[in-house]
N, C-alpha and C positions, 0 to 999 in steps of 0.2 A: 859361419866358418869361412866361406869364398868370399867376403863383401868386398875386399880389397881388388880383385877381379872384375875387369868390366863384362865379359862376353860369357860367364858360366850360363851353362843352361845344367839346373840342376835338373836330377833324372828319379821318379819314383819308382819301387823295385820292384812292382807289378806289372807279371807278364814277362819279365826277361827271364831266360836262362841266366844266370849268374855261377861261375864257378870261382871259389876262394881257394885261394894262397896264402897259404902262414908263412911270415916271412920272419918272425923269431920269437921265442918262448924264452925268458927271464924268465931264475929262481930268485927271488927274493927273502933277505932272511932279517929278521925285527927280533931282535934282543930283550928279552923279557926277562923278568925275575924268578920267572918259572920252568926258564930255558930259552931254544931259540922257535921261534913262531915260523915257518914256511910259508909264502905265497908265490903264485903266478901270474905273471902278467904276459901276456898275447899281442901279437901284432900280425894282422892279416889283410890282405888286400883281398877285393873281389869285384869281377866285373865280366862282362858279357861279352868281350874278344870280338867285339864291334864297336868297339868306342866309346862304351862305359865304364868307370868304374869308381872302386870308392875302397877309403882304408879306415881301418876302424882299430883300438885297442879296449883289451879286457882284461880283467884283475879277477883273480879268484885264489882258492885255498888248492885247488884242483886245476891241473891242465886244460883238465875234458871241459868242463864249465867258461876258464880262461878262454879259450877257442872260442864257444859257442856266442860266447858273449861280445868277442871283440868281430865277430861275423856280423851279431847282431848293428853293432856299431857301424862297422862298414857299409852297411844294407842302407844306414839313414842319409850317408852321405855320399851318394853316386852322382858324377859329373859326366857329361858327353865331353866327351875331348875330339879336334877337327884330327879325320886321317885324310890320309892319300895315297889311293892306291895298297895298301900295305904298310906304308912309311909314314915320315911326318913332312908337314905342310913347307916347314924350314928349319933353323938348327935355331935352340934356344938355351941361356944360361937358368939354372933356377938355384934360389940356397935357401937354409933353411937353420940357423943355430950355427955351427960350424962344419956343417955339411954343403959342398959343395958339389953340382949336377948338371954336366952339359951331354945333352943330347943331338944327334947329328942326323937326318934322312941319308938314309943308303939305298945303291941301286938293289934291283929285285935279286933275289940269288944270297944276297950278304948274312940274310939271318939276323938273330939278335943278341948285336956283341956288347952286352953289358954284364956286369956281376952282381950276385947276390941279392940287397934290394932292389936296388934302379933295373936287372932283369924280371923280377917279380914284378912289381908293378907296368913294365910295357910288353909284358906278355900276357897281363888281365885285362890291359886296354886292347888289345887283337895286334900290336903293332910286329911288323914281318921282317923289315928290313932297317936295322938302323946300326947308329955307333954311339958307344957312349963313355962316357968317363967320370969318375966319382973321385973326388978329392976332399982334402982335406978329411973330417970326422968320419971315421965309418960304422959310429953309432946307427944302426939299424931304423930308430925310430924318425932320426933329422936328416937319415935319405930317401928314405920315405916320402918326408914331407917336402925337401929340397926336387924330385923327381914332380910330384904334384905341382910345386912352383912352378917348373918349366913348365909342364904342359899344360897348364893351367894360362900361360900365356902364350901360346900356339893361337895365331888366326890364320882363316882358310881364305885363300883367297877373294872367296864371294864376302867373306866376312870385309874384307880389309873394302874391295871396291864400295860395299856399300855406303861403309864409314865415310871414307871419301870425296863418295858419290860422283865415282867415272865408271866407264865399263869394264869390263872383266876383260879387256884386251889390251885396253889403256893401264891397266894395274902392271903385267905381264914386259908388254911392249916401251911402254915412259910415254 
């Protein structure tokens, strides 16, 4: 799912606290001969408000089930993402379908001013202080994945020096 990413460190869900966010429940409705057929499908994010997390969706004929399933989902694909501090490392573009996702590090105090999905997911990641803005689609499921993009390409600065191969004051300083 991450192979396009060079720096994921995928994360297995043993041992963390994990708290999920359902970030939208679709009714679905299929046209039959017999009348119309109802399903759900679920979208929920979870993650450990340390720098984990993962989003997952679920289909069912039931809510309750829909949920459980797309938790189940999210559980398999948790990612560390780099913080700092409470914020992010730097500001990143992400997109995702016609969902469009820029994230910004803010000082301490700012909170987190994003809406809807793109707030649900960087408040399962632990993130404290940022800004953000969602454009274009604001289908629930391609901001989702457009937010994952961004931070999905966040490196921390131990990250970047190493790539590199200068010191962590040479990355900083030039």
């Amino acid at each position: 799912m991450y192979q396009k990413y060079k720096n994921v460190e995928i994360v297995k869900p043993g041992g963390l606290e994990l708290k999920d966010r359902l970030v939208g429940v679709q009714r679905v409705t299929k046209v039959t001969k017999g009348g119309r057929a109802f399903g759900f499908s679920a979208i929920v994010v979870v993650g450990d408000e340390n720098g984990v997390v993962g989003h997952g969706l679920g289909k069912s004929k039931e809510v309750a089930t829909a949920i459980a399933k797309a938790i189940e989902d999210a559980k398999k694909n948790l990612v560390r993402i780099p913080l700092n501090k409470g914020t992010l490392p730097h500001e990143q573009k992400g997109k995702y379908g016609g969902a469009r996702v820029y994230i910004k590090p803010a000082s301490h105090g700012t909170g987190v001013i994003a809406g809807g999905a793109v707030r649900a997911v960087l408040e399962a990641v632990g993130v404290q202080d940022v800004l953000s803005k969602s454009q274009g689609s604001s289908n629930p499921h391609n901001v989702v994945k457009a937010t994952f993009d961004a931070l999905l390409q966040l490196r921390s600065a131990d990250t970047v020096a190493k790539q590199r191969g200068v010191s962590l004051e040479k990355v900083f300083k030039g």
